[in-house]
MMTF fields as JSON, N, C-alpha, C and O atoms, coordinates in Angstrom:
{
  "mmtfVersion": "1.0.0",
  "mmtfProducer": "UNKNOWN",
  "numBonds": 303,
  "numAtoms": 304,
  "numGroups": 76,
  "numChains": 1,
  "numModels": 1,
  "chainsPerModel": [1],
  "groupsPerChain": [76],
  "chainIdList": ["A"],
  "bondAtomList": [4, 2, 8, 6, 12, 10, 16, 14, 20, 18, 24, 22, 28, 26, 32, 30, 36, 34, 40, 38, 44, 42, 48, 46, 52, 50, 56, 54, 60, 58, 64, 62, 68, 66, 72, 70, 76, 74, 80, 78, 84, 82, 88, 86, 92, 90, 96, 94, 100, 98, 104, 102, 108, 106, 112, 110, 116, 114, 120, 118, 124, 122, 128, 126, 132, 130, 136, 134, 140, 138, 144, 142, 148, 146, 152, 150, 156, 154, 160, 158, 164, 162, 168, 166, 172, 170, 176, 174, 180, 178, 184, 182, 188, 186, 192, 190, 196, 194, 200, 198, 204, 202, 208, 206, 212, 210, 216, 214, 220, 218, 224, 222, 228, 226, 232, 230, 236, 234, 240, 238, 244, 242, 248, 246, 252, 250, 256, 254, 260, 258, 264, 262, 268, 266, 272, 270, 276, 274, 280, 278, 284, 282, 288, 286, 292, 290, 296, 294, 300, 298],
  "bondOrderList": [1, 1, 1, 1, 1, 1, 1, 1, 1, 1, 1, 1, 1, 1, 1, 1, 1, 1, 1, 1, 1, 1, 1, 1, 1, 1, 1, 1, 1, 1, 1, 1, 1, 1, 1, 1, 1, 1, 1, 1, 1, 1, 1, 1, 1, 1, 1, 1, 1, 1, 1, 1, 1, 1, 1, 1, 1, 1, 1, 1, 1, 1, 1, 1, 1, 1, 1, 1, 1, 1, 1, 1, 1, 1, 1],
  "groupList": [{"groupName": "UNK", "atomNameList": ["N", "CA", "C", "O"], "elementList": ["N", "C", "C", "O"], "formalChargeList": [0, 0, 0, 0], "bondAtomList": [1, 0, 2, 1, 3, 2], "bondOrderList": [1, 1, 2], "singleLetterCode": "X", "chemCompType": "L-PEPTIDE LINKING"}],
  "groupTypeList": [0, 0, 0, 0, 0, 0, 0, 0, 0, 0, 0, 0, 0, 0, 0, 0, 0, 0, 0, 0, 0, 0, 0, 0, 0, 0, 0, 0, 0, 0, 0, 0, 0, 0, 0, 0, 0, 0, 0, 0, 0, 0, 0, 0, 0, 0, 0, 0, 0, 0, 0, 0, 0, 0, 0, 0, 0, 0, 0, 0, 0, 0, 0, 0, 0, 0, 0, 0, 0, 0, 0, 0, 0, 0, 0, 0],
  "groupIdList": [1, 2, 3, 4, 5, 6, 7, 8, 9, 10, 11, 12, 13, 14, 15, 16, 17, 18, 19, 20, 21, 22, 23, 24, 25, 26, 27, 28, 29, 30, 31, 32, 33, 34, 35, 36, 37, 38, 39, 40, 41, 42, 43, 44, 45, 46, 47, 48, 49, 50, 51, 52, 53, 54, 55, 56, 57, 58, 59, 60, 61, 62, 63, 64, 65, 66, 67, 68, 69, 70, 71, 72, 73, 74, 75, 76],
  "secStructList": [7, 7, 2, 2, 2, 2, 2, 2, 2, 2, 2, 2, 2, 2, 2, 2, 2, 2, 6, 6, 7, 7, 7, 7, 3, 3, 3, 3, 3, 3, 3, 7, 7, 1, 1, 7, 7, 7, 1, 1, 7, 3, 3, 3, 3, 3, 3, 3, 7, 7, 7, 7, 7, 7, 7, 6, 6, 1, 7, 7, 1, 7, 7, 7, 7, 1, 6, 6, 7, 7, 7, 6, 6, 1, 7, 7],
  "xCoordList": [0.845, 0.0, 0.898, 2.078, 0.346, 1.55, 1.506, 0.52, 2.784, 2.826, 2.167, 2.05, 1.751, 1.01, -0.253, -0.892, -1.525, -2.086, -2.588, -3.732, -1.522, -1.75, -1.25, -2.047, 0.046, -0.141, -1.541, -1.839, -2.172, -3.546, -4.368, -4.584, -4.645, -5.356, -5.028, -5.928, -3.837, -3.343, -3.971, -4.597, -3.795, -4.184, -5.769, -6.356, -6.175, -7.965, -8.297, -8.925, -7.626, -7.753, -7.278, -8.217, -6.348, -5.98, -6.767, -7.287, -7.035, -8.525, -9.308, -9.374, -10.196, -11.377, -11.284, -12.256, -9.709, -9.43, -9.016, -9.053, -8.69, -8.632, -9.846, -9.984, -11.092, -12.188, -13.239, -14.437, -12.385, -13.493, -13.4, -13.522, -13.245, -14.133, -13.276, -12.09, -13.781, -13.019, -12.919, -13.627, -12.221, -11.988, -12.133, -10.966, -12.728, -13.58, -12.777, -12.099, -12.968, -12.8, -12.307, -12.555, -11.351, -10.9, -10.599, -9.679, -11.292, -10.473, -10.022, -10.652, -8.936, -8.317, -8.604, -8.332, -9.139, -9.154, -8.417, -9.041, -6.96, -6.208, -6.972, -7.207, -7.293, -7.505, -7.238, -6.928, -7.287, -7.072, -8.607, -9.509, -8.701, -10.361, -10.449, -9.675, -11.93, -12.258, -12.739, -12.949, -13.211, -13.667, -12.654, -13.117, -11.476, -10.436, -9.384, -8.588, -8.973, -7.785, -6.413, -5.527, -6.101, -4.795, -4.493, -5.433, -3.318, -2.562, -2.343, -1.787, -2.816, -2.507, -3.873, -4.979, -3.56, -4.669, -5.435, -4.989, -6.256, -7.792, -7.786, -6.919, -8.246, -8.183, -9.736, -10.297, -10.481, -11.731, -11.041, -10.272, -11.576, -11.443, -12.628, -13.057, -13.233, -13.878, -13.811, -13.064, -14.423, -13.623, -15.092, -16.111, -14.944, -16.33, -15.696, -14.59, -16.468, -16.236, -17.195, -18.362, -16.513, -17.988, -17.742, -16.662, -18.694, -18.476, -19.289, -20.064, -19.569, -20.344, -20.526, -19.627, -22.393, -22.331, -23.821, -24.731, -23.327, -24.677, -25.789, -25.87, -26.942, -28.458, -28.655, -28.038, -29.656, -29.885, -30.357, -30.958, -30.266, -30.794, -29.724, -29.666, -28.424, -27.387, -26.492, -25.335, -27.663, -27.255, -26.909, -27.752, -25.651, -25.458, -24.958, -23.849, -25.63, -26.08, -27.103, -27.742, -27.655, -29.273, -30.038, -30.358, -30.241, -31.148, -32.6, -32.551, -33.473, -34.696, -35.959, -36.188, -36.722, -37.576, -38.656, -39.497, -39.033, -39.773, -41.351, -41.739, -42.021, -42.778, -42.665, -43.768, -41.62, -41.816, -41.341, -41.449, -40.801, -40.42, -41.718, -42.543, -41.493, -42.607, -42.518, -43.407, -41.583, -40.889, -41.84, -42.061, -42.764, -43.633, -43.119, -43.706, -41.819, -41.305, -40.727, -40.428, -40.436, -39.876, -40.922, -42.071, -40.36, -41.287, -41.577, -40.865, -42.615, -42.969, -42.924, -43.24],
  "yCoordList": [-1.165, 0.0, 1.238, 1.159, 2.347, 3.424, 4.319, 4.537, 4.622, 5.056, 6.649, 7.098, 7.531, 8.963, 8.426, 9.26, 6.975, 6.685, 6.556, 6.754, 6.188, 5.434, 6.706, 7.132, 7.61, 9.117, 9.982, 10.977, 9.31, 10.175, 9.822, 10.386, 8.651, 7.771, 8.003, 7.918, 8.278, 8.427, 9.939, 10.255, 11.383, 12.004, 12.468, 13.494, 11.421, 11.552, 11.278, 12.037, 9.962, 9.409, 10.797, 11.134, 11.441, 12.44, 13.256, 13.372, 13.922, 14.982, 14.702, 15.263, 13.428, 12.853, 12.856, 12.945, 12.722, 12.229, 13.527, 13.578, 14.368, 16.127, 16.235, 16.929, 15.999, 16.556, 15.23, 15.173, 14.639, 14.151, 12.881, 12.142, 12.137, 11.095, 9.828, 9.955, 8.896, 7.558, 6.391, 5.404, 6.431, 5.835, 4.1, 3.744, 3.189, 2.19, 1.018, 0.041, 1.287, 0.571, 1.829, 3.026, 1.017, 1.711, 0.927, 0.128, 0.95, 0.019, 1.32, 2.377, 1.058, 1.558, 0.783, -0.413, 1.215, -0.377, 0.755, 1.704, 0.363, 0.593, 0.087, -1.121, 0.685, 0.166, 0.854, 2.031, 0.328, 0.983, 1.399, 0.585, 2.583, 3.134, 2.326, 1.986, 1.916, 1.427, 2.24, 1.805, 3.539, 4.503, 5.596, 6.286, 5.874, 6.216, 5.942, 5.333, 6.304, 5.682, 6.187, 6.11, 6.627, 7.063, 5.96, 5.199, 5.55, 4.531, 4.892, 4.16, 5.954, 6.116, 5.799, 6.262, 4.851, 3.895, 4.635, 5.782, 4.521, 5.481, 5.101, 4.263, 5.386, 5.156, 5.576, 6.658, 3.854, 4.811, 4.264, 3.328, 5.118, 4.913, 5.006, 6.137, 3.949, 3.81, 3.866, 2.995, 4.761, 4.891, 4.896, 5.323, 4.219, 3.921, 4.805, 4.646, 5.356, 6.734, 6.719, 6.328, 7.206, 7.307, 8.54, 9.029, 8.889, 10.005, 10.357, 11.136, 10.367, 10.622, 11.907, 12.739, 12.237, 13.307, 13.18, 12.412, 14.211, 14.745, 14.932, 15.472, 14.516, 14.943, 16.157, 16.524, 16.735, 18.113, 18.183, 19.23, 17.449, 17.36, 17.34, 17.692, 16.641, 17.082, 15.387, 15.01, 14.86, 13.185, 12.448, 11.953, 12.28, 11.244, 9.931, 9.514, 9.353, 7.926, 7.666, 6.805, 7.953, 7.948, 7.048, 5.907, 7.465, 6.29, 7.204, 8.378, 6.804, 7.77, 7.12, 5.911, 8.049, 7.587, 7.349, 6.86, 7.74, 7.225, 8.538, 9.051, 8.763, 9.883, 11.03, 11.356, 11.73, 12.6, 12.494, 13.302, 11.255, 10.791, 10.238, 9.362, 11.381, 11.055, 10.103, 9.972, 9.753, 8.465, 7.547, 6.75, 7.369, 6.175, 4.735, 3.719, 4.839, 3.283, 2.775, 1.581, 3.795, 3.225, 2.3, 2.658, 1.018, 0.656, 1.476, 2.208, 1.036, 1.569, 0.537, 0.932],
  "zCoordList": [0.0, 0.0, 0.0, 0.343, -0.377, -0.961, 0.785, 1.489, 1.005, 2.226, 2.094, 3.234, 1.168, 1.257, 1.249, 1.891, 0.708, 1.598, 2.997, 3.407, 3.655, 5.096, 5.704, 6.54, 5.518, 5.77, 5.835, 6.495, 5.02, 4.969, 6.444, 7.517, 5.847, 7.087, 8.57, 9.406, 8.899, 10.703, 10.702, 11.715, 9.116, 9.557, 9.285, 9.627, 8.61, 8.766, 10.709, 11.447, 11.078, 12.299, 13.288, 14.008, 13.426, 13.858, 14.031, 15.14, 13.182, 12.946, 13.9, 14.994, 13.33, 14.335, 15.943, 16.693, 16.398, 17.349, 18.235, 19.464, 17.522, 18.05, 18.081, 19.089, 17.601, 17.774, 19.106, 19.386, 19.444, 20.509, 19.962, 20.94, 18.901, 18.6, 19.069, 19.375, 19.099, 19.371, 18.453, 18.658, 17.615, 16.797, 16.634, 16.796, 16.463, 16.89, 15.519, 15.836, 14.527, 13.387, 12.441, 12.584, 11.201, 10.209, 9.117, 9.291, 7.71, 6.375, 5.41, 5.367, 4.729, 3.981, 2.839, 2.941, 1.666, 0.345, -0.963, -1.436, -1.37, -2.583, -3.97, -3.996, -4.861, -6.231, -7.096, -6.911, -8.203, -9.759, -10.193, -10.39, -10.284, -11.24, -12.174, -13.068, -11.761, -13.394, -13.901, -15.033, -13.822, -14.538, -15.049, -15.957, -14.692, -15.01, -15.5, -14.785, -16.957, -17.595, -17.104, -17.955, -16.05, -15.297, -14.879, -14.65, -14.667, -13.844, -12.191, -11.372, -11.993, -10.571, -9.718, -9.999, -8.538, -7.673, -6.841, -6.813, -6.244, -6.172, -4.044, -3.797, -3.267, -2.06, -1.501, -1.67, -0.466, -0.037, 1.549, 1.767, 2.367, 3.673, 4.576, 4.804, 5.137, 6.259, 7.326, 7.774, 8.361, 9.423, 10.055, 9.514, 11.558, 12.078, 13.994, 14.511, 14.363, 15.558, 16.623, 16.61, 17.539, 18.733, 19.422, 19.755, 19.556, 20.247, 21.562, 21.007, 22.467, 23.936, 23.793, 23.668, 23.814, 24.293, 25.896, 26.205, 26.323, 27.255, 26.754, 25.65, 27.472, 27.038, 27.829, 28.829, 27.187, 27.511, 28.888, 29.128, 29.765, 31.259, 32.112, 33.29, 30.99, 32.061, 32.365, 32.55, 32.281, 32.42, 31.416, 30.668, 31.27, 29.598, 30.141, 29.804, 30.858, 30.924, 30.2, 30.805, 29.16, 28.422, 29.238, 28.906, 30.036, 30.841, 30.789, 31.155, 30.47, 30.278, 31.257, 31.244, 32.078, 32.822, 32.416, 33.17, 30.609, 29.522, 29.324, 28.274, 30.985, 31.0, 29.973, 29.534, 29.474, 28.811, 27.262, 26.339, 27.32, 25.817, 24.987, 25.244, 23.564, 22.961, 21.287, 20.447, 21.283, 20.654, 20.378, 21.29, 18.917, 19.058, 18.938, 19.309, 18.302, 18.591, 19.614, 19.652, 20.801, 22.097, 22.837, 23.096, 23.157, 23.997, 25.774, 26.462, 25.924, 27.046, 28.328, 29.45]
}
């Protein structure tokens, strides 16, 4: 795999990781375009993140006491 690839990738991961996120999973997949007649190889990157935040009450345990949630697919 071409190392200004995987340069990319630590600093896509970087980014995310200055901004809070937690980085969980990552694929890198190298190919040649098939839609492009250049010889130079094409890069997609998946990167899967988490991030925690607070609910507006203050408590980010999401634990909900269900009364004021008006959610019709939550069970009750």
């Amino acid at each position: 795999m071409d190392r200004e690839m995987l340069a990319d990738q630590r600093r896509l991961v970087e980014l995310l990781e200055n901004e809070g996120w937690d980085v969980t999973d990552l694929e890198l997949s190298a190919y040649d375009s098939p839609w492009a007649d250049e010889d130079d190889p094409e890069a997609t990157v998946t990167i899967t993140a988490r991030k925690p935040y607070e609910s507006e009450d203050g408590d980010d345990d999401g634990d909900r006491d269900g009364e004021d949630d008006e959610n019709p697919f939550r069970l009750k």
